[in-house]
C-alpha positions as CSV (number, residue, x, y, z in Angstrom):
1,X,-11.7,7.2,9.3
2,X,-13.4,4.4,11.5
3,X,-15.8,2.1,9.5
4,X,-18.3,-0.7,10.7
5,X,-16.0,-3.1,8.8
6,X,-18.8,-5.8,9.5
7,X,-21.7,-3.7,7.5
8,X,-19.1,-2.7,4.8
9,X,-17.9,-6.3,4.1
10,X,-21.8,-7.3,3.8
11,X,-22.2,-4.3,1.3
12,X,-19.0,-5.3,-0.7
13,X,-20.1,-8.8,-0.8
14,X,-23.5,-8.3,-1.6
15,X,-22.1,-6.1,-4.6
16,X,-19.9,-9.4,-5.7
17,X,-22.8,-11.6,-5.8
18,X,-25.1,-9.6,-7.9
19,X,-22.5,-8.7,-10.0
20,X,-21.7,-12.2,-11.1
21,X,-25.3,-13.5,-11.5
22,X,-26.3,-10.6,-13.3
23,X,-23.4,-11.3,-15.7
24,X,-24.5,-15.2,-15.8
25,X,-20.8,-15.5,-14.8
26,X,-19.5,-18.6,-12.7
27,X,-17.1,-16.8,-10.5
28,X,-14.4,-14.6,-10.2
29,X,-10.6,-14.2,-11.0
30,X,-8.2,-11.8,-9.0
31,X,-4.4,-11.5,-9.0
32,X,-3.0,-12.0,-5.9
33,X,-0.2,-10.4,-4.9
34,X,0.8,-10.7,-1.5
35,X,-0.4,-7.4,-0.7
36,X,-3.2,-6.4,2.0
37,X,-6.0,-5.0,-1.2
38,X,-5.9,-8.0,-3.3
39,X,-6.4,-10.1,0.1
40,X,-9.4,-8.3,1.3
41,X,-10.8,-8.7,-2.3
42,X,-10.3,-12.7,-2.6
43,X,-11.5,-13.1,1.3
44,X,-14.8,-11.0,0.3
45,X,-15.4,-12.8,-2.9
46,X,-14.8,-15.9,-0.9
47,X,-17.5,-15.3,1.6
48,X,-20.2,-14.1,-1.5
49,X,-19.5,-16.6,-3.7
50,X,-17.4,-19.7,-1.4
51,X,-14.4,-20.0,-1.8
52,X,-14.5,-23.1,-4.7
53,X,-15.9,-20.5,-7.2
54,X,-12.7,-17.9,-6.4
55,X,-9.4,-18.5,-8.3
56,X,-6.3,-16.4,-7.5
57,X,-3.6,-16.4,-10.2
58,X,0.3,-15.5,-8.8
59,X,1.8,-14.2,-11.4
60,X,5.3,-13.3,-10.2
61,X,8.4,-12.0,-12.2
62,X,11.8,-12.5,-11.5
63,X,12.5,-9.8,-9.4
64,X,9.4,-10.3,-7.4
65,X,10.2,-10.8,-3.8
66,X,10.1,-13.9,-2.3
67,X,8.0,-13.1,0.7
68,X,5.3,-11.9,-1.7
69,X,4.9,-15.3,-2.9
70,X,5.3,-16.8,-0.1
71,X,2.2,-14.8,1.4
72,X,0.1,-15.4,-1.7
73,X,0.5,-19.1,-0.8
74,X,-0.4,-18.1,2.4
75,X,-3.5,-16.1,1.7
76,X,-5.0,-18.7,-0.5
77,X,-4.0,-21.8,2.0
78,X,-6.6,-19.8,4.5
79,X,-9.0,-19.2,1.7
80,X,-9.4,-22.2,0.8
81,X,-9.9,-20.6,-3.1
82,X,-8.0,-22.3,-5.8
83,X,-4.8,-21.1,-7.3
84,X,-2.9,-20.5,-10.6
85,X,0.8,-19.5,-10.8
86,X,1.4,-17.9,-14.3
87,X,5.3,-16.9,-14.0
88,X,5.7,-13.6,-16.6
89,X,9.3,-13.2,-16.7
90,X,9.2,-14.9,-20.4
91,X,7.0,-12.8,-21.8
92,X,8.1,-9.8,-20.3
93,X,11.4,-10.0,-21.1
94,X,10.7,-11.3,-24.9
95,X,9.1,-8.4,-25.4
96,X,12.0,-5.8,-23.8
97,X,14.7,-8.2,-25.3
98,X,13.4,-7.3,-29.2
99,X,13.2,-3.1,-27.8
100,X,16.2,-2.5,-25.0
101,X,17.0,0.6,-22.6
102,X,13.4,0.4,-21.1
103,X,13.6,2.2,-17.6
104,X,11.6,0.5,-14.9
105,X,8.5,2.3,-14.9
106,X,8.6,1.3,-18.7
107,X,8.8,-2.2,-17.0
108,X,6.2,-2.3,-14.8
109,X,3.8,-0.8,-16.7
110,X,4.1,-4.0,-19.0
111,X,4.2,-6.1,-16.2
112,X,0.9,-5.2,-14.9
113,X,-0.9,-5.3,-18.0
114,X,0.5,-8.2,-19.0
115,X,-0.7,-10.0,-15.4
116,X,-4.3,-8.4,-16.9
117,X,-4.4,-9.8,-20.1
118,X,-3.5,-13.3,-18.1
119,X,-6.3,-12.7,-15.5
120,X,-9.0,-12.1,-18.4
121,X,-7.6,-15.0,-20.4
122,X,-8.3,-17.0,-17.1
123,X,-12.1,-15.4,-16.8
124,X,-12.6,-16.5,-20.5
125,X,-11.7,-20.0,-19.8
126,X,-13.5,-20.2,-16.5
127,X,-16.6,-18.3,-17.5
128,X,-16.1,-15.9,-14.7
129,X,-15.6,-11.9,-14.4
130,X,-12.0,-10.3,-13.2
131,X,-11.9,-8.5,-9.7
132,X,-10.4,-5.3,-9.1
133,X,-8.2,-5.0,-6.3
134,X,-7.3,-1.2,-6.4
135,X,-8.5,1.3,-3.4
136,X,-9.4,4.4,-3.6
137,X,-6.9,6.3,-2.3
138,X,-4.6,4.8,-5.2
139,X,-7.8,5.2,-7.8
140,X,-7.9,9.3,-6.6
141,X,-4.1,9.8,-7.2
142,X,-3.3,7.8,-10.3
143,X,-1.3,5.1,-9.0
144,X,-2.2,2.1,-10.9
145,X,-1.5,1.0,-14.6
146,X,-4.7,2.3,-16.9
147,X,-5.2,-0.7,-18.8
148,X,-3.0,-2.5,-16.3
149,X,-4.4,-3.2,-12.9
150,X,-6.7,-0.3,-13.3
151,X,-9.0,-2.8,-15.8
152,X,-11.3,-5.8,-14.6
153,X,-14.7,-6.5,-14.3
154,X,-15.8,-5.7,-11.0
155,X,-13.9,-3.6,-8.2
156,X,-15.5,-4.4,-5.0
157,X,-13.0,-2.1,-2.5
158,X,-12.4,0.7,-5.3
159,X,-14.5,3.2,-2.9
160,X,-12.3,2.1,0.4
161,X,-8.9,4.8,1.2
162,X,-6.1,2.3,2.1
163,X,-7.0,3.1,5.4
164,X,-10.3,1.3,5.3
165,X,-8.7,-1.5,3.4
166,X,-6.6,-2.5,6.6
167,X,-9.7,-2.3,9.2
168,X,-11.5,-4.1,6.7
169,X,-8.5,-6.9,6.5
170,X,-8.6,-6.8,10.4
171,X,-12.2,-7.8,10.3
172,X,-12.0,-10.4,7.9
173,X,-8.9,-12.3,9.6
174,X,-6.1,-11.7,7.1
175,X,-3.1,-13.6,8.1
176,X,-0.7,-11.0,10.0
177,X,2.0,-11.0,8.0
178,X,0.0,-9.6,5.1
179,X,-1.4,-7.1,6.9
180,X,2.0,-5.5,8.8
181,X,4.2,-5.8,5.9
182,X,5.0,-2.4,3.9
183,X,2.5,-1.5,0.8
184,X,4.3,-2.4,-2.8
185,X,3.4,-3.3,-5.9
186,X,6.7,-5.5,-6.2
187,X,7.8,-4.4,-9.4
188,X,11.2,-3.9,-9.0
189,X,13.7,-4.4,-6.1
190,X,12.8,-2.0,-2.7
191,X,10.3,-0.3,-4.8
192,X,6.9,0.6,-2.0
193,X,4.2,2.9,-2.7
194,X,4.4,5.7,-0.5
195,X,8.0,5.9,-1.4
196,X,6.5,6.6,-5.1
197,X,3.6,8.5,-4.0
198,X,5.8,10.6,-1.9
199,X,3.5,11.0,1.1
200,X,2.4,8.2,3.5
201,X,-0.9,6.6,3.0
202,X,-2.1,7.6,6.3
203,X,-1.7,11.5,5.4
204,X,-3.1,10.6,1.6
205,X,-6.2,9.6,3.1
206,X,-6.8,12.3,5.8
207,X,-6.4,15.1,3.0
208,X,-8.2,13.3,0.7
209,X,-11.0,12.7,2.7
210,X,-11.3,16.3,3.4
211,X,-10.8,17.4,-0.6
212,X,-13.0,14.5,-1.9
213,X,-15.8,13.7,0.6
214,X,-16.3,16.6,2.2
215,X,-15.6,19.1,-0.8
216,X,-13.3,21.1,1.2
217,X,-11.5,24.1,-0.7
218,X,-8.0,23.0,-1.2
219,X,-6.8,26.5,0.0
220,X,-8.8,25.7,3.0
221,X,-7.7,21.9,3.3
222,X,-3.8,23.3,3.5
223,X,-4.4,25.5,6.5
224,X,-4.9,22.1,8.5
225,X,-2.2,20.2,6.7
226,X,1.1,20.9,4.9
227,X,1.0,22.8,1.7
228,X,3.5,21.5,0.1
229,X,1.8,17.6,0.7
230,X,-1.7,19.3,-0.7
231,X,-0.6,20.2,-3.7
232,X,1.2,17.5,-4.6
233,X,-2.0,15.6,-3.9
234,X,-4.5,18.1,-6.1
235,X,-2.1,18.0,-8.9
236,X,-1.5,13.6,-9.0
237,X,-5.2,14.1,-8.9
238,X,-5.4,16.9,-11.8
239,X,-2.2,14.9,-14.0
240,X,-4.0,11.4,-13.7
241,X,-8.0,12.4,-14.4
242,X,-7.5,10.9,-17.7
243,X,-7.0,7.7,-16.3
244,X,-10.5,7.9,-14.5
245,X,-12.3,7.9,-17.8
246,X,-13.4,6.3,-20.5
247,X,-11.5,6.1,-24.1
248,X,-12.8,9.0,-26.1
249,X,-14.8,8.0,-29.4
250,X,-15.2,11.1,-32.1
251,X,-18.8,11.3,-32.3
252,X,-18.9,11.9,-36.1
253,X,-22.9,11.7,-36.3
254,X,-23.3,14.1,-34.0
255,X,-20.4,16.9,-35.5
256,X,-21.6,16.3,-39.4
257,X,-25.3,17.4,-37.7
258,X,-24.1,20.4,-36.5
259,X,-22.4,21.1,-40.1
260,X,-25.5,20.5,-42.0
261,X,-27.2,22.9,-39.5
């Protein structure tokens, strides 16, 4: 899955910029999280737009770990973008305090859409749009919040796999650290990605690749990899397809039509 990670930044960014002047908008918010996708995302919107008209907002809960905040500081330090630290454990725990015995997925959930609300509450106030920092491999499969991180404005890395996303970060100079530590969405102790996922990202993307881009049969795709991990893949894909699409509206006009017909 080699890219030219120079001609794909230059696509991405020129995505960013039209974007925001076609919305009027003066820039762009993003929640940073420490992690390698929402790094690639500020460090492209800081080269299309400069980094002045960039704001990342940390938005950390109590559990979050302290190395994620810690590289957030460091990610926006190289930057040069400006910064926001919103800290959500007040809210979120208002909220579960009034309705008890949520498990954690219960939790995060309302984590991440409560960082979302926060990030367009900051695009309001700043007149700007909100940037998507989900890839594609975790778009295919379901793993984000709908209505959590799976809403913003813009998503300028939503057609990279994960395995694009770190050539890319490569390319672009994200600090180290960022890039070598272990995908999570911090939202609860020890919790990582492909521990949820159940497969690594590196054998997500090479089935993927071969279901979604080139069309491949999926009886066809598990001759060249494990079953078992194919059909766990198809059926994240087939469980989350109603997060890939819009809210549906009853199109009363169009039924009462057919009646009087």
């Amino acid at each position: 899955m080699k890219i030219e990670s120079a001609k794909v930044a230059r696509i991405c960014e020129s995505f960013i910029g039209h974007e925001i002047d076609e919305a009027e908008a003066r820039g762009v918010v993003l929640g940073v999280s420490g992690g390698v996708d929402s790094a690639v995302v500020a460090s492209l919107c800081a080269r299309s737009l400069g980094p002045e008209r960039v704001t990342g907002i940390l938005m950390p809960y109590k559990s979050s770990s302290p190395e994620s905040l810690e590289h957030c500081k460091l990610l926006v330090k190289s930057l040069g973008i400006k910064s926001e630290t919103v800290e959500i454990t007040p809210m979120v725990d208002a909220y579960f305090g009034a309705l008890p015995g949520a498990d954690k997925v219960r939790m995060g959930n309302k984590m991440a859409r409560e960082r979302m609300a926060i990030l367009f509450d900051f695009a309001k106030q700043l007149k700007a749009l909100v940037a998507g920092t989900g890839n594609k491999t975790e778009y295919l499969l379901g793993y984000f919040t709908i209505f959590g991180d799976g809403g913003y404005s813009l998503n300028p890395i939503g057609d990279l796999y994960k395995a694009e996303i770190w050539q890319l970060a490569e390319f672009l100079g994200i600090p180290e650290p960022i890039i070598r530590k272990q995908p999570s969405a911090d939202l609860w102790a020890g919790q990582t990605d492909e521990q949820e996922l159940g497969i690594t990202y590196a054998e997500a993307d090479r089935i993927l690749v071969q279901l979604v881009e080139k069309k491949v049969p999926p009886g066809e795709v598990a001759e060249q990899f494990d079953p078992k991990l194919v059909g766990h893949l198809t059926d994240l894909m087939e469980h989350s397809e109603f997060k890939r699409k819009l809210p549906k509206i009853c199109k009363v006009r169009e039924l009462l039509e057919l009646e009087d017909d």
